[in-house]
C-alpha positions in Angstrom: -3.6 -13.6 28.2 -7.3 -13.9 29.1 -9.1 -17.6 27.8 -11.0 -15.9 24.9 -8.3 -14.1 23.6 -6.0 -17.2 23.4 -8.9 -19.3 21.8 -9.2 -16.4 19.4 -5.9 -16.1 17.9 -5.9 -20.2 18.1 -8.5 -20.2 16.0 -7.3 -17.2 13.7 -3.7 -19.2 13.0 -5.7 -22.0 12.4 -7.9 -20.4 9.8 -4.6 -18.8 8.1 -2.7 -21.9 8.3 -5.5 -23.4 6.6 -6.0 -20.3 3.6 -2.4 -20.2 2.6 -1.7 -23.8 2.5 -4.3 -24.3 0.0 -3.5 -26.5 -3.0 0.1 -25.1 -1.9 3.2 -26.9 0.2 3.9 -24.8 3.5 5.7 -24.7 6.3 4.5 -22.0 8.7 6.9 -21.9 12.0 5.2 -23.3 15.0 3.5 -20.6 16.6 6.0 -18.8 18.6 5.8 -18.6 22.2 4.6 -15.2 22.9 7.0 -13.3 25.5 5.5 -12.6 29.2 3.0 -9.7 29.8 3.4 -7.1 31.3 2.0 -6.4 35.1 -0.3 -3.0 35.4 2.0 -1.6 36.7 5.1 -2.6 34.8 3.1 -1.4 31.9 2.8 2.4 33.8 6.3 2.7 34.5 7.0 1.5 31.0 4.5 3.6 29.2 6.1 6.6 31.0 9.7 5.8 30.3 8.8 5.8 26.5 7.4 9.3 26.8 10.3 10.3 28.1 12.7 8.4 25.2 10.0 10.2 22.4 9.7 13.7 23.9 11.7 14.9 21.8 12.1 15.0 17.6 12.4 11.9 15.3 16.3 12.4 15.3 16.3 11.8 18.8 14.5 8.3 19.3 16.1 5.1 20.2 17.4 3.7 17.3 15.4 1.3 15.2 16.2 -2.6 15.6 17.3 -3.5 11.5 19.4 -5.6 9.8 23.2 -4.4 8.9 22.4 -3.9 4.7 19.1 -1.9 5.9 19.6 2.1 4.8 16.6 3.1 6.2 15.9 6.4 6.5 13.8 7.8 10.2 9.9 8.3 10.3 9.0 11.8 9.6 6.4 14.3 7.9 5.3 13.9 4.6 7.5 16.3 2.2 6.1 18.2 -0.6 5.8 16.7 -4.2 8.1 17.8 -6.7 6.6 18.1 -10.2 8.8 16.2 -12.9 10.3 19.0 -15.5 8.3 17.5 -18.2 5.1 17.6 -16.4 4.8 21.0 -14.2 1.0 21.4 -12.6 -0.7 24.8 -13.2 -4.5 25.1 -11.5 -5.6 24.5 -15.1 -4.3 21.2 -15.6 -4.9 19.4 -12.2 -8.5 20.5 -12.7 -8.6 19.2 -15.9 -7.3 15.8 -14.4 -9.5 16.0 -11.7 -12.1 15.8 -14.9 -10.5 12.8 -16.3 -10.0 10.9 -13.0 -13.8 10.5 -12.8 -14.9 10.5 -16.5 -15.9 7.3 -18.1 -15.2 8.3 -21.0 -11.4 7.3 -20.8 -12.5 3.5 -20.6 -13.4 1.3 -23.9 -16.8 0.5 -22.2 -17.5 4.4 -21.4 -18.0 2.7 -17.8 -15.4 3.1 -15.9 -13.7 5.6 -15.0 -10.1 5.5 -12.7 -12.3 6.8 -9.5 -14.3 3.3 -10.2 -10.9 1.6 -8.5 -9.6 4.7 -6.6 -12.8 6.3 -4.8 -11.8 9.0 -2.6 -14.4 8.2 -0.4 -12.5 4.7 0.0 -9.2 6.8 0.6 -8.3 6.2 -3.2 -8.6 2.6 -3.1 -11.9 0.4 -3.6 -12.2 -1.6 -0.7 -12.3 -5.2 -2.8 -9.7 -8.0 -2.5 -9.6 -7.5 -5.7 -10.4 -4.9 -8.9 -13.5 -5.9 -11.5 -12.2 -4.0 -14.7 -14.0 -4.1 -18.3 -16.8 -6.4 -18.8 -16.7 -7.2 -14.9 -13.5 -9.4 -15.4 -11.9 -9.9 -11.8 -8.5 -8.5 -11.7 -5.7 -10.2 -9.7 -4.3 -7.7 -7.5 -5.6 -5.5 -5.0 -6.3 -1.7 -5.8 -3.6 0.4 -3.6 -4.5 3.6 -2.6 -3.3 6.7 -4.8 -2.6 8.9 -1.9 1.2 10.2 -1.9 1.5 8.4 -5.5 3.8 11.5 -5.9 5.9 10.4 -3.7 6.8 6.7 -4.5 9.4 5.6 -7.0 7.4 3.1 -8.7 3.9 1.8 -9.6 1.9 -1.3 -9.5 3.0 -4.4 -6.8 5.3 -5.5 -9.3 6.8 -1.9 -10.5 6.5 -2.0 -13.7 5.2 1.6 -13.9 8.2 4.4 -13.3 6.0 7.1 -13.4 2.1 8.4 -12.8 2.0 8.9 -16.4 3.2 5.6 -17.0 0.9 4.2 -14.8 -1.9 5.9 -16.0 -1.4 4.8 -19.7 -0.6 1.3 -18.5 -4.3 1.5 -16.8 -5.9 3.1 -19.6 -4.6 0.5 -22.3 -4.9 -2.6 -20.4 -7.8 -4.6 -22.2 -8.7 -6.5 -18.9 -9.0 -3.0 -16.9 -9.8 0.1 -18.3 -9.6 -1.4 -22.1 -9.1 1.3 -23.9 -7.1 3.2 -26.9 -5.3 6.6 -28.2 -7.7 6.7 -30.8 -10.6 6.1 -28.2 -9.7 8.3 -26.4 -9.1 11.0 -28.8 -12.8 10.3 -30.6 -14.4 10.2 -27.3 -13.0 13.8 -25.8 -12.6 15.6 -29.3 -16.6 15.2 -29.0 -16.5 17.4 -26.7 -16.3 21.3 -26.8 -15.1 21.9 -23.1 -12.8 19.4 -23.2 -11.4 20.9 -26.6 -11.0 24.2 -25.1 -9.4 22.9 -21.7 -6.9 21.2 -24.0 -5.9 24.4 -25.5 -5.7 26.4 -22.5 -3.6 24.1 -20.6 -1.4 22.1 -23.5 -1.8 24.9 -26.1 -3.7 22.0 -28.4 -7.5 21.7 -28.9 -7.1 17.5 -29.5 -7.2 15.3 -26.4 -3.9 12.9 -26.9 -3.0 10.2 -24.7 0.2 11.7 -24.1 -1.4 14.7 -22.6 -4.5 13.1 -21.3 -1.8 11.5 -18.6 -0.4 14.3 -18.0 -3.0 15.8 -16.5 -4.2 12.6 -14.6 -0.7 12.6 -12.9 -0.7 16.4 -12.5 -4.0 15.7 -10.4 -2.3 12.4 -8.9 -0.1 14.3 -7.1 -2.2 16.9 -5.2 -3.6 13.8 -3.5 -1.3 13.8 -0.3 -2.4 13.3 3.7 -0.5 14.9 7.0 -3.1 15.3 9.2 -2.9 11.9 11.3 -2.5 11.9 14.7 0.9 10.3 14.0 1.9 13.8 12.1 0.3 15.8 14.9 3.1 13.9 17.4 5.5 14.4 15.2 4.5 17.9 15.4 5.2 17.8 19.0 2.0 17.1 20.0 2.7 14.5 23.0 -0.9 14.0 23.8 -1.6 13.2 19.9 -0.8 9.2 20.8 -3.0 7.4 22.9 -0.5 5.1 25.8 -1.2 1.8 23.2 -0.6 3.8 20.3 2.9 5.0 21.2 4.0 1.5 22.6 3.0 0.3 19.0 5.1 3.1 17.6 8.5 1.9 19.8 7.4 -1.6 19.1 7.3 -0.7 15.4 10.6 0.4 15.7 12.2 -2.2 17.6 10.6 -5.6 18.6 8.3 -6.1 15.4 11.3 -5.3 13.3 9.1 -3.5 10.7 11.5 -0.9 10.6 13.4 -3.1 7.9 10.9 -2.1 5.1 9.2 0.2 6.7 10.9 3.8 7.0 10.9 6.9 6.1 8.3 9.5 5.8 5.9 7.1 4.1 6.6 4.0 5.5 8.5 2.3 2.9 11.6 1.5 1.7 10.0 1.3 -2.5 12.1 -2.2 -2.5 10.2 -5.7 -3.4 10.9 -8.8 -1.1 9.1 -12.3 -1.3 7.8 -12.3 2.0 6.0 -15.7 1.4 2.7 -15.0 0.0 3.5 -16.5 -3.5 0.9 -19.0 -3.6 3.7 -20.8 -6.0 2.7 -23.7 -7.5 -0.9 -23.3 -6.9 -3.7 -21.8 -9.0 -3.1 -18.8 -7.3 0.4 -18.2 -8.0 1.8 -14.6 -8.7 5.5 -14.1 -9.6 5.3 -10.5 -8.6 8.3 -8.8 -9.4 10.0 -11.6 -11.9 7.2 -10.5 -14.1 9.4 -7.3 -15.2 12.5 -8.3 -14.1 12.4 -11.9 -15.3 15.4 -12.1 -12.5 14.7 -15.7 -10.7 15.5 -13.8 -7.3 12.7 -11.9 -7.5 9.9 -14.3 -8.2 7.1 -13.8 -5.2 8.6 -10.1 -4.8 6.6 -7.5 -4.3 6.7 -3.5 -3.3 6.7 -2.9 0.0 3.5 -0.9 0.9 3.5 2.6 2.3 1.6 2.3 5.6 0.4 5.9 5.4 -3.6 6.0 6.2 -3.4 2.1 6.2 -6.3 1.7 8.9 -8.6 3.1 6.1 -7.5 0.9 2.8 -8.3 -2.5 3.8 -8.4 -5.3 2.9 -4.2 -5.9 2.6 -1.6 -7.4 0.8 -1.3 -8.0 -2.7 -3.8 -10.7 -3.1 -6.2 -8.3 -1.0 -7.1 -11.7 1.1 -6.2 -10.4 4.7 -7.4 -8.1 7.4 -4.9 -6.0 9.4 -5.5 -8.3 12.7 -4.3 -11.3 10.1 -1.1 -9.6 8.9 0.0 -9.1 11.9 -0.6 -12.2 13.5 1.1 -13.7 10.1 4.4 -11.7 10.8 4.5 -12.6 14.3 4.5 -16.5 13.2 7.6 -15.5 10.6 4.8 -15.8 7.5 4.5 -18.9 5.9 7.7 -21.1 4.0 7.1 -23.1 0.9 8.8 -26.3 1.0 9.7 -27.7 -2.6 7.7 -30.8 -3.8 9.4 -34.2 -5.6 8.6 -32.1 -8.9 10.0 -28.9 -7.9 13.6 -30.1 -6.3 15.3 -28.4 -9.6 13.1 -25.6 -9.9 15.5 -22.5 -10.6 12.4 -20.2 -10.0 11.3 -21.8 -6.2 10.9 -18.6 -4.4 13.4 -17.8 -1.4 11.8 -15.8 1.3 13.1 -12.6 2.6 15.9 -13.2 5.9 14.1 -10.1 7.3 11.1 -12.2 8.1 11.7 -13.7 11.5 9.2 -14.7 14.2 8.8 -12.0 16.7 7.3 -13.6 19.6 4.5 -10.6 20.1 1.7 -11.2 23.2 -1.4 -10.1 22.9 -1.0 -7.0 24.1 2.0 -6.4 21.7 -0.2 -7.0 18.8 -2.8 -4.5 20.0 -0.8 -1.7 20.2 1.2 -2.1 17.3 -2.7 -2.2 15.5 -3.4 0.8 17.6 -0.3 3.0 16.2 -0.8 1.6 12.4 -4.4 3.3 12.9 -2.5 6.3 14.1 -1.3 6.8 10.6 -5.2 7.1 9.4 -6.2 10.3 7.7 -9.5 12.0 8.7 -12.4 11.2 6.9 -13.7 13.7 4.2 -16.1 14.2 1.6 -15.0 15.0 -1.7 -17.7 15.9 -4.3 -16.7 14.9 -7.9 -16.3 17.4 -10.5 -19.1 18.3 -12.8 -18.1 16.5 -15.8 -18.2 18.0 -20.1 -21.8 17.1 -21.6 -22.6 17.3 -25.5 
């Protein structure tokens, strides 16, 4: 590893070290010894040999390196969204939620709308650590991205949502986010005629309810899927779609970086919540994550494993929104960061446990970089998407 490169990520662990263990009791491993590098031309032959071993279709690659209790399910293309029976999409009713997505009208404040924390021009996220919801108040979790919402099993880091439309009221009603009502929302669209008469056309009722006011968001929600990586164009059969660093990231993603054991599947995600050890427990900026809902002492820090789908594009990352993608991988390289109980907290019963898939993985420098290069491999192209003209008086 060149000087500057060593001095770089000496300085970067320092910094980390230094952000998580604030007000907090940690133990982060001592910074693994990175395995040897690879010679120019060790890194040919290699580099050849794995496009041989991925020639051919997903069912065909070397077998991911997980633990035994793992069902993970191989990488593949994204599948299409099936509609729940009580919530079928017509044209009429995902434009109609298109509407709504952008409207401000939804909100208590008539400022905000859900595109004010989903911006498609941000790939459905907002870009912030962090949310500002009604009367500016900072939120405490990062925004994910909506794209493939259709997809996933549940909603929010802590999955308390089951459903779009449950997510979408949970949003709506929330006084520190959108702040809003039924009733406010009912007064606010009854006002208006072409909202009236999309109501009837598409729910057979001429007065916006909540109940179908989410409808139509999630209808909407789930036209909002990707597929045109360069990751779905090799998946494709497209050899040439992965650049040499890009498909040793994807073998290393499979194998040596372990991510495999929350990270499968078409999306990237196994939908389950571990504490991986960025609780911030017993600080000010604790957040139970999971226990929240479950109120289950196993799964205090827990939270839902992210899809890595167009991840390059939604940064800033985890739920905290504190790290950039170089960080979280030079985090799980050093095994994350262990709490160690205090005098005060030897008899805690809710002291998180961290996840046993979280081991130090002993990646070089030129390991990290291409397992950076293939997560960017799973970036959808940038385009422009104009917002709907929205119902005036």
């Amino acid at each position: 590893m060149c000087p500057n490169n060593q001095l770089r990520l000496s300085m970067l662990y320092m910094v980390l070290l230094l952000l998580i263990s604030l007000e907090s009791t940690v133990v982060l491993a001592k910074r693994p010894e990175p395995r040897a590098s690879m010679s120019s031309d060790e890194r040919s032959d290699y580099i050849t040999e794995l496009r041989q071993l991925y020639s051919g279709p997903p069912s065909s690659w070397p077998a991911p390196h997980v633990e035994e209790d793992v069902s993970w399910r191989e990488l593949g293309q994204i599948p299409e969204v099936a509609d729940p029976c009580e919530n079928p999409r017509t044209v009429e009713k995902i434009e109609l939620g298109r509407k709504l997505f952008f409207d401000p009208r939804l909100s208590g404040s008539g400022q905000l709308a859900c595109a004010s924390c989903h911006e498609p021009d941000l790939f459905w996220s907002d870009g912030r650590a962090v949310s500002f919801g009604h009367n500016r108040t900072q939120l405490t979790r990062n925004a994910p991205s909506l794209l493939h919402g259709g997809l996933r099993d549940s909603f929010f880091w802590d999955g308390r949502a089951e459903s779009l439309e449950a997510q979408a009221e949970a949003v709506l009603t929330n006084p520190d986010e959108m702040h809003s009502s039924a009733e406010k929302i009912t007064q606010n669209l009854s006002s208006l005629p072409d909202y009236t008469e999309q109501f009837e056309k598409v729910f057979g009722i001429g007065t916006p309810t909540m109940e179908k006011v989410k409808q139509a968001l999630a209808a909407f929600e789930r036209t909002l899927v990707g597929g045109q990586s360069h990751f779905d164009q090799f998946l494709k059969g497209r050899s040439e779609a992965l650049t040499d660093s890009e498909l040793a990231g994807l073998h290393l993603f499979r194998t040596d970086a372990r991510c495999m054991n929350c990270h499968h599947g078409p999306l990237l995600t196994d939908d389950q919540f571990h504490h991986i050890g960025l609780s911030n427990y017993g600080t000010r900026f604790e957040d139970l994550g999971r226990y929240k809902v479950t109120k289950d002492p196993k799964d205090v820090g827990a939270f839902r494993t992210p899809s890595l789908r167009n991840v390059g594009r939604t940064a800033p990352y985890m739920h905290s929104g504190m790290f950039t993608l170089e960080e979280v991988l030079t985090l799980y390289n050093a095994g994350m960061p262990s709490l160690r109980r205090r005098r005060d907290q030897q008899e805690d019963p809710l002291f998180p446990t961290k996840s046993s898939r979280i081991k130090p993985l002993h990646l070089n420098e030129q390991d990290l970089q291409d397992l950076e290069a293939f997560l960017h491999s799973l970036s959808e192209p940038q385009h422009r998407i104009e917002p709907p003209p929205l119902p005036t008086f």
